[in-house]
C-alpha positions as CSV (number, residue, x, y, z in Angstrom):
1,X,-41.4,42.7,8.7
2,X,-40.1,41.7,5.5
3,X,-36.5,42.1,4.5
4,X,-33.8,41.8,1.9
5,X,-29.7,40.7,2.0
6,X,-28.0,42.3,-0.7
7,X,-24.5,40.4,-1.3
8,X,-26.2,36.8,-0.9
9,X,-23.1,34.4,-1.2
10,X,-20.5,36.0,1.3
11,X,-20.3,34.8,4.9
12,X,-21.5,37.8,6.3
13,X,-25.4,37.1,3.8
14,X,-25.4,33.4,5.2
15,X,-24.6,34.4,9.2
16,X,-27.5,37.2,8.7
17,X,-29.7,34.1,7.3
18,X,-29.2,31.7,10.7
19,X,-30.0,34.5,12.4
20,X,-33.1,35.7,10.9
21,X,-33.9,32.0,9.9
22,X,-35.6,32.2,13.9
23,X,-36.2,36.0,14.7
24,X,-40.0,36.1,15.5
25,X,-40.4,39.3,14.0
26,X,-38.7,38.9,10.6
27,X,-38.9,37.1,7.6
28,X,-36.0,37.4,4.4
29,X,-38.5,38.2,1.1
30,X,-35.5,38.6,-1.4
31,X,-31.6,37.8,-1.7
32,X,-29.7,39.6,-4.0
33,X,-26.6,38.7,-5.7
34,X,-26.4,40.0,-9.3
35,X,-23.8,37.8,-10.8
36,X,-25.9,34.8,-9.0
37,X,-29.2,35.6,-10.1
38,X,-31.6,32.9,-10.8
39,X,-29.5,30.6,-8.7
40,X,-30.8,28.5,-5.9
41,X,-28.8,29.7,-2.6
42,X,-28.5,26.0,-1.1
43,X,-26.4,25.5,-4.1
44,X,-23.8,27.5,-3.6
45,X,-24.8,26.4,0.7
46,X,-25.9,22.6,0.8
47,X,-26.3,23.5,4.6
48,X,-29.0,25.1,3.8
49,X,-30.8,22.6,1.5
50,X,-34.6,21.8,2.8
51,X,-34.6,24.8,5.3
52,X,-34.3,27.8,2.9
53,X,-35.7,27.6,-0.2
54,X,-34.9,30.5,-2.5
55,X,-33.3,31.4,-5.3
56,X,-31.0,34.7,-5.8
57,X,-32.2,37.7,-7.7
58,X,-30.8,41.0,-9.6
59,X,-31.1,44.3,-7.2
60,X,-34.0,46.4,-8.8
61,X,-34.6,49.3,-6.6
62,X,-37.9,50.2,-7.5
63,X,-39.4,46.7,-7.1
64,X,-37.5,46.4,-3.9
65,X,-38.7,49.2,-2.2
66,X,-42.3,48.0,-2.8
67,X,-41.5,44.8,-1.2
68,X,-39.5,45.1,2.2
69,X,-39.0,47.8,4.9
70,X,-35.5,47.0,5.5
71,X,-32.2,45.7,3.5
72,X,-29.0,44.6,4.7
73,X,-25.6,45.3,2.6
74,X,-23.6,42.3,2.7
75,X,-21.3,43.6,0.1
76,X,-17.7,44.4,-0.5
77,X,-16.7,48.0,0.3
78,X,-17.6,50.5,-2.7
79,X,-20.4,48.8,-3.8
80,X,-23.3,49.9,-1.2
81,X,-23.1,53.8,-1.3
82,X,-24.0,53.7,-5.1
83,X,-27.6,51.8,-4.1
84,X,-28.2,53.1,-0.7
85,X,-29.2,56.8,-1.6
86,X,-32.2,55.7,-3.6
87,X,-33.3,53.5,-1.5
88,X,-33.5,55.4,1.5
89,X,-34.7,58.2,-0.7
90,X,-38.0,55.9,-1.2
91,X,-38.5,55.3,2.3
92,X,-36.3,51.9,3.1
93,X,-34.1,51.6,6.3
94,X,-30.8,50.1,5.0
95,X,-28.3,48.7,7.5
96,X,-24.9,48.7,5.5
97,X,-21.7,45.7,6.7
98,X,-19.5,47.6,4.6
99,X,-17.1,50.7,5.4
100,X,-18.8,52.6,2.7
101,X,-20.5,54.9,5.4
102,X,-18.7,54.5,8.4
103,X,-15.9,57.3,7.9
104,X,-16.9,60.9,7.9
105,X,-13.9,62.5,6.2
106,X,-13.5,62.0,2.7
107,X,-9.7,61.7,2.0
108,X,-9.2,59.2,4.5
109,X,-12.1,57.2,3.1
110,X,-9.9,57.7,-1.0
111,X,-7.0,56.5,0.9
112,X,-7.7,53.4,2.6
113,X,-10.8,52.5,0.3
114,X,-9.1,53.9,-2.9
115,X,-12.4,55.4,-4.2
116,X,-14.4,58.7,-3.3
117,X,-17.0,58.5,-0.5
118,X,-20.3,58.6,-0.8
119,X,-22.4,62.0,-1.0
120,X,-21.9,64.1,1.8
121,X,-26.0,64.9,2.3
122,X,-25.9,60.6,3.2
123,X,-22.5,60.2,5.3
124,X,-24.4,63.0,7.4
125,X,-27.4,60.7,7.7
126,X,-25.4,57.7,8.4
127,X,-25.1,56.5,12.1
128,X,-22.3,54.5,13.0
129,X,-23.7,51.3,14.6
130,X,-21.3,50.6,17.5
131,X,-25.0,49.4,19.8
132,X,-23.6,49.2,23.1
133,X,-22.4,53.4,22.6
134,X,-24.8,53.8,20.3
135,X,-28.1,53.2,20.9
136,X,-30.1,57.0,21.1
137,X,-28.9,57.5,17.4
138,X,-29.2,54.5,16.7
139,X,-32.9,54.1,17.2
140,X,-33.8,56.5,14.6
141,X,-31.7,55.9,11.9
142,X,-32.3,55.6,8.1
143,X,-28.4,54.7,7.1
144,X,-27.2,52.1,9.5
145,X,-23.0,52.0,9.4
146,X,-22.3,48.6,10.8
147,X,-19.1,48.6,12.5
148,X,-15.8,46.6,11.0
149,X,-15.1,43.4,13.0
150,X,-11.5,44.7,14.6
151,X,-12.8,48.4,15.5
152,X,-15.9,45.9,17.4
153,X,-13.3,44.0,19.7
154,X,-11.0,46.7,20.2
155,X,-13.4,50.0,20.9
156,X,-15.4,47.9,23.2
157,X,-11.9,47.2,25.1
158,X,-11.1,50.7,25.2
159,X,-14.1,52.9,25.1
160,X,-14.5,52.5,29.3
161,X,-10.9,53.0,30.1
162,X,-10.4,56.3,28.1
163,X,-14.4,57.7,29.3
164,X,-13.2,57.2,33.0
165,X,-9.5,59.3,31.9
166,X,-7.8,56.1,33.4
167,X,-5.2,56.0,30.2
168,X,-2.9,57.9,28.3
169,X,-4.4,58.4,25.2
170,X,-1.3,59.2,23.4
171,X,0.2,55.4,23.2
172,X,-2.3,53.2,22.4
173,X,-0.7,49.9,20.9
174,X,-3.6,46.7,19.7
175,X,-2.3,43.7,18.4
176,X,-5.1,41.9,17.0
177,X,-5.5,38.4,15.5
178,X,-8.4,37.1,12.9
179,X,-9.7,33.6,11.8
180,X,-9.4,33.5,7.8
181,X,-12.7,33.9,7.5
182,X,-12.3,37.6,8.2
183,X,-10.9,37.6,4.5
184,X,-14.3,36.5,2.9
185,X,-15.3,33.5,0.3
186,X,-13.2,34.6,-1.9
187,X,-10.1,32.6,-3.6
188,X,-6.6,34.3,-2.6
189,X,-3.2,32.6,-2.1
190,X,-2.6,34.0,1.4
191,X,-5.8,31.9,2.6
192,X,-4.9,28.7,0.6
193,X,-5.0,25.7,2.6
194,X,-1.1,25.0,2.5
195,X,-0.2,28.6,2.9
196,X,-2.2,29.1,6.1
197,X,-1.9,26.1,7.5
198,X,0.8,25.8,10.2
199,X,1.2,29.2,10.0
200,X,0.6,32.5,11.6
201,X,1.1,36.1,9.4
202,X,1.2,39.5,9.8
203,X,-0.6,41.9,7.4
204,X,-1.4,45.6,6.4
205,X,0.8,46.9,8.6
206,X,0.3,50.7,8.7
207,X,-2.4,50.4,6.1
208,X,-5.6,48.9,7.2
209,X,-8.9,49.9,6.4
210,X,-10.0,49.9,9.7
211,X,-7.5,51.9,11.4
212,X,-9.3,55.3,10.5
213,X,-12.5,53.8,11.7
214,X,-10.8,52.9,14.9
215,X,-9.6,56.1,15.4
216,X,-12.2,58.2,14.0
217,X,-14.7,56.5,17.2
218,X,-11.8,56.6,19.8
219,X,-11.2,60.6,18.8
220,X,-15.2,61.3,19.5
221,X,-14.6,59.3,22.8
222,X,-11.6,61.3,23.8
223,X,-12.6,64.6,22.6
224,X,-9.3,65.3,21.4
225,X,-7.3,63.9,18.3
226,X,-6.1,60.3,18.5
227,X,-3.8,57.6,16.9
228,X,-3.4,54.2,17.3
229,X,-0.5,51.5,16.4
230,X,-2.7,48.6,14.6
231,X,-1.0,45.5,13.9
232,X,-3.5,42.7,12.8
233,X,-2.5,39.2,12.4
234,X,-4.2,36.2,10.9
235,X,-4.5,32.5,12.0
236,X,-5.0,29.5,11.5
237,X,-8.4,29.0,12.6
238,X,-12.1,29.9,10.9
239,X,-13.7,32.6,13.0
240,X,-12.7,34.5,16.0
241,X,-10.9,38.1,16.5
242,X,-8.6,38.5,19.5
243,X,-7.9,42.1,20.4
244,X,-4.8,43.2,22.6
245,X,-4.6,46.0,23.9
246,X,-2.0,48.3,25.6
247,X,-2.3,51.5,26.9
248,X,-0.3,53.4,29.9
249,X,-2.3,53.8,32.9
250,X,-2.6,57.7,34.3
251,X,-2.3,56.5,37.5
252,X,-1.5,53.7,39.7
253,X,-4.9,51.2,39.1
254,X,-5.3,47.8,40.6
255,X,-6.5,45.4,38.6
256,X,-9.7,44.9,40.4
257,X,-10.6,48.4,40.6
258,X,-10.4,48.6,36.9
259,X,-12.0,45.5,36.4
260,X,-15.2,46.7,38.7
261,X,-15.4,49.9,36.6
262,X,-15.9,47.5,33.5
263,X,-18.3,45.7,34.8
264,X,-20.1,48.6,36.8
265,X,-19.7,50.3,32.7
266,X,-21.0,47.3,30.9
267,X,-23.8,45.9,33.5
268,X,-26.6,47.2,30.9
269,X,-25.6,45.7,28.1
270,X,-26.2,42.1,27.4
271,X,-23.8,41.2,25.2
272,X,-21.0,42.4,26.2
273,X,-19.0,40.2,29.1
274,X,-16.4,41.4,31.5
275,X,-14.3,38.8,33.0
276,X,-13.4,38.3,36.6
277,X,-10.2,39.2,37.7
278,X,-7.1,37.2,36.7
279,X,-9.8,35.3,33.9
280,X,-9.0,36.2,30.2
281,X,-11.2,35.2,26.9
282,X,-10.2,33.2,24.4
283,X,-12.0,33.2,21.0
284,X,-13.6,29.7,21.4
285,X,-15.6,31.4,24.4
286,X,-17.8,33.7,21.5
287,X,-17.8,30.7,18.8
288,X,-20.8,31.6,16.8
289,X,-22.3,34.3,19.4
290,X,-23.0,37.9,19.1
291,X,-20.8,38.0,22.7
292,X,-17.5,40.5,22.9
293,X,-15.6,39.3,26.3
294,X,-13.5,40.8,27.8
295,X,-10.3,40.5,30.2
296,X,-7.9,43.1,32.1
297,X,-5.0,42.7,33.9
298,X,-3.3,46.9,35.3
299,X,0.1,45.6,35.5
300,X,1.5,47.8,38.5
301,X,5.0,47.1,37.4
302,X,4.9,48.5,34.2
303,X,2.3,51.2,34.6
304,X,0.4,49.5,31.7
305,X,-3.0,48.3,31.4
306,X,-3.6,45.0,29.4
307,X,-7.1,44.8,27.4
308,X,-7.7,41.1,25.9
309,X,-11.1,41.9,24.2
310,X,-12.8,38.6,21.8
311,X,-14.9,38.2,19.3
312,X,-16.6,36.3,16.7
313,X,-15.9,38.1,13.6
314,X,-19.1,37.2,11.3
315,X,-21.3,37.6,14.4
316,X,-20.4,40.4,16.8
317,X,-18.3,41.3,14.1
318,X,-20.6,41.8,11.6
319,X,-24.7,39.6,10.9
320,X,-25.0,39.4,14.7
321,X,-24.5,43.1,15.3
322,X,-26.7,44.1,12.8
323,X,-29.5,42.1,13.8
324,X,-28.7,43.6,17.5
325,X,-29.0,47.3,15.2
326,X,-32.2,46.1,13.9
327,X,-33.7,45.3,17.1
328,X,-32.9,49.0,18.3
329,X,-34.1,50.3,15.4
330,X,-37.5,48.7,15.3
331,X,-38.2,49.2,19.3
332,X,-37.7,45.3,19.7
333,X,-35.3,43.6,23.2
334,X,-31.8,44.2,21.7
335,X,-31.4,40.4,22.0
336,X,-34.3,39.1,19.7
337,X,-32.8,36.2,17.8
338,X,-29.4,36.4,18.9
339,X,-30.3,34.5,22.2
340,X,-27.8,31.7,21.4
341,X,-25.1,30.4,23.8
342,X,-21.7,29.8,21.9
343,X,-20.8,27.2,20.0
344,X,-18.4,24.9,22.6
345,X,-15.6,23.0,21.8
C-alpha cells in the first residue's frame, strides 16, 4: 500500500519514516513539506543519506489522491483540518498527529488551540486513536485522531483504575515530565542548549493543550464529568514522557491486587506493560519503542494510589501509535513494524 507524510521535516515525519522504512506491507510514495519542496530529505536528515532517497514536494490534493490510499499529518496543530476534508472526501484514509480532530467541543478546541475547529460533519467522522480502547472504531475509520503524547502515558495509567470504580474520580492530580523533543525541531529559547541544560522547568500550567483531550477521554470512561490537575514538566533529556499519577483509592486496595487487575486489564494488548509489584518504569525502559509501562504502588497509609506510566513521546507518543492505528485499520497484527525492543542504555 502506498502512502504519504505530510509535515516531512518534524520529528514526528522522520520517526513515521524508521518505521515504515521496514513494514512489509507499506511503502512512503510522497513527502510533503511545502516550504521544503524540491529539497532532498537526507539534507535536512544526513541519517538518512543512502537509505531514503527522496526529495520533498508541495501538497496537491488531487494528484495525491490518485497516488496513495493513506496519508499521515505530521503537522503542527491548525494546519490538517483545512486539507483533511477533501481528501477523505476523494476516498483517502488520513491518520492526523495533530489535535486538530481530537476534541469534540468547539470552544474548548478556540481556547486552547486559539482557532475554530474543524467542520462539525468531520469531527463526527473522526475517531480518536487511543488503540489499546479503541480498536472496534478504530478499524473502520476514515479520520484517524492520533492521540497527544501526555494524554497516551497518562489515560493508559488511569483508564483500568477508574473502569473497575477503584478511584475517586473527583481528585485526580498527574505530574508529568517530557524530553525536549516533545517541543519539536523548531528554534525556541526555552530549548536552547544553555537554557535547558542543568535544568528542570515547569510549563503551561493550567493551560495545556492537552488537558481537554485528557479529560474529554477520562469523562467518556467515567460516564460522568471530569477534571484533572495537569502539571507537565520538561527535562533535560531527548525523548521520554513520565506520567504520575495520583488518585484517592475508594477503598482499601493492596498493591498487588491492583497490580493483578492491570495486568489481568492489559494481558491482550501487546504493547502495553504492567510492572510487577514494587517494580516502576523509567523512560530509558521505552527508548525508541512503541511500549507504555507501567508501575503502581496503593499506598495504604494514605489511601492513595500511585500510577508511574512511561513513554516514548515520538513513538507511543505519536509515529509509533499511528503505524499501530494503521495496522488496525488495514486488518494487519497490530504489531507490524513496530516489533523493535528499546533502545538500551
Amino acid at each position: 500500500m502506498e502512502v504519504a507524510i505530510i509535515g516531512g521535516t518534524g520529528y514526528g515525519a522522520v520517526e513515521l519514516l524508521r518505521f515504515l522504512h521496514n513494514h512489509p506491507h507499506v511503502q512512503v510514495k510522497r513527502i510533503i513539506s511545502h516550504s521544503n519542496s524540491g529539497t532532498a530529505l537526507a539534507g535536512f536528515y544526513p541519517h538518512l543519506t543512502e537509505v531514503i532517497d527522496m526529495e520533498m514536494s508541495t501538497l496537491d490534493t488531487d494528484r495525491l489522491a490518485q497516488e496513495v490510499e493513506l496519508v499521515f499529518f505530521a503537522t503542527p496543530s491548525n494546519v490538517s483540518k483545512h486539507h483533511i476534508p477533501s481528501l477523505v472526501d476523494k476516498g483517502v484514509r488520513c491518520i492526523d498527529l495533530s489535535g486538530d480532530f481530537r476534541l469534540r467541543d468547539g470552544e474548548q478546541y478556540y481556547s486552547y488551540y486559539g482557532e475554530e475547529i474543524a467542520s462539525a460533519d468531520y469531527i463526527e467522522k473522526a475517531v480518536y486513536g487511543l488503540a489499546e480502547i479503541n480498536r472496534s472504531q478504530i478499524k473502520d475509520a476514515d479520520i484517524l485522531a492520533n492521540p497527544g503524547c501526555y494524554p497516551t502515558a497518562t489515560t493508559l495509567g488511569l483508564i483500568p483504575a477508574m473502569e473497575k470504580d477503584l478511584v475517586d474520580r473527583s481528585s485526580i492530580i498527574i505530574d508529568a515530565k517530557t524530553g525536549v523533543s516533545g517541543a519539536g525541531r523548531g528554534l525556541s529559547q526555552n530549548v536552547h542548549f544553555s537554557e535547558m541544560n542543568e535544568n528542570f522547568r515547569a510549563y503551561k500550567i493550567g493551560e495545556h493543550k492537552h488537558i481537554p483531550e485528557m479529560e474529554q477521554t477520562l469523562t467518556e470512561t467515567a460516564n460522568e464529568p471530569v477534571q484533572i490537575v495537569f502539571t507537565p514538566h520538561i527535562v533535560p533529556m531527548t525523548r521520554g514522557i513520565m506520567s504520575t499519577i495520583y488518585v484517592d483509592l475508594k477503598d482499601s486496595y493492596t498493591t498487588k491486587y491492583v497490580v493483578d487487575m492491570y495486568q489481568a486489564y492489559y494481558q491482550e494488548d501487546r504493547f502495553v506493560r504492567v510492572r510487577k509489584e514494587g517494580v516502576f518504569p523509567s523512560t530509558k525502559e521505552v527508548y525508541g519503542s512503541n511500549y507504555c509501562d507501567i508501575g503502581l504502588y496503593a499506598d495504604e497509609r494514605t489511601g492513595k494510589l500511585i500510577i508511574v506510566s512511561v513513554i516514548d513521546n515520538l513513538v507511543k507518543g505519536a509515529a509509533g501509535q499511528a503505524i499501530q492505528n494503521m495496522n488496525i485499520m488495514y486488518g494487519w497484527e497490530e504489531k507490524t513494524g513496530l516489533d523493535q525492543l528499546p533502545i538500551y542504555p
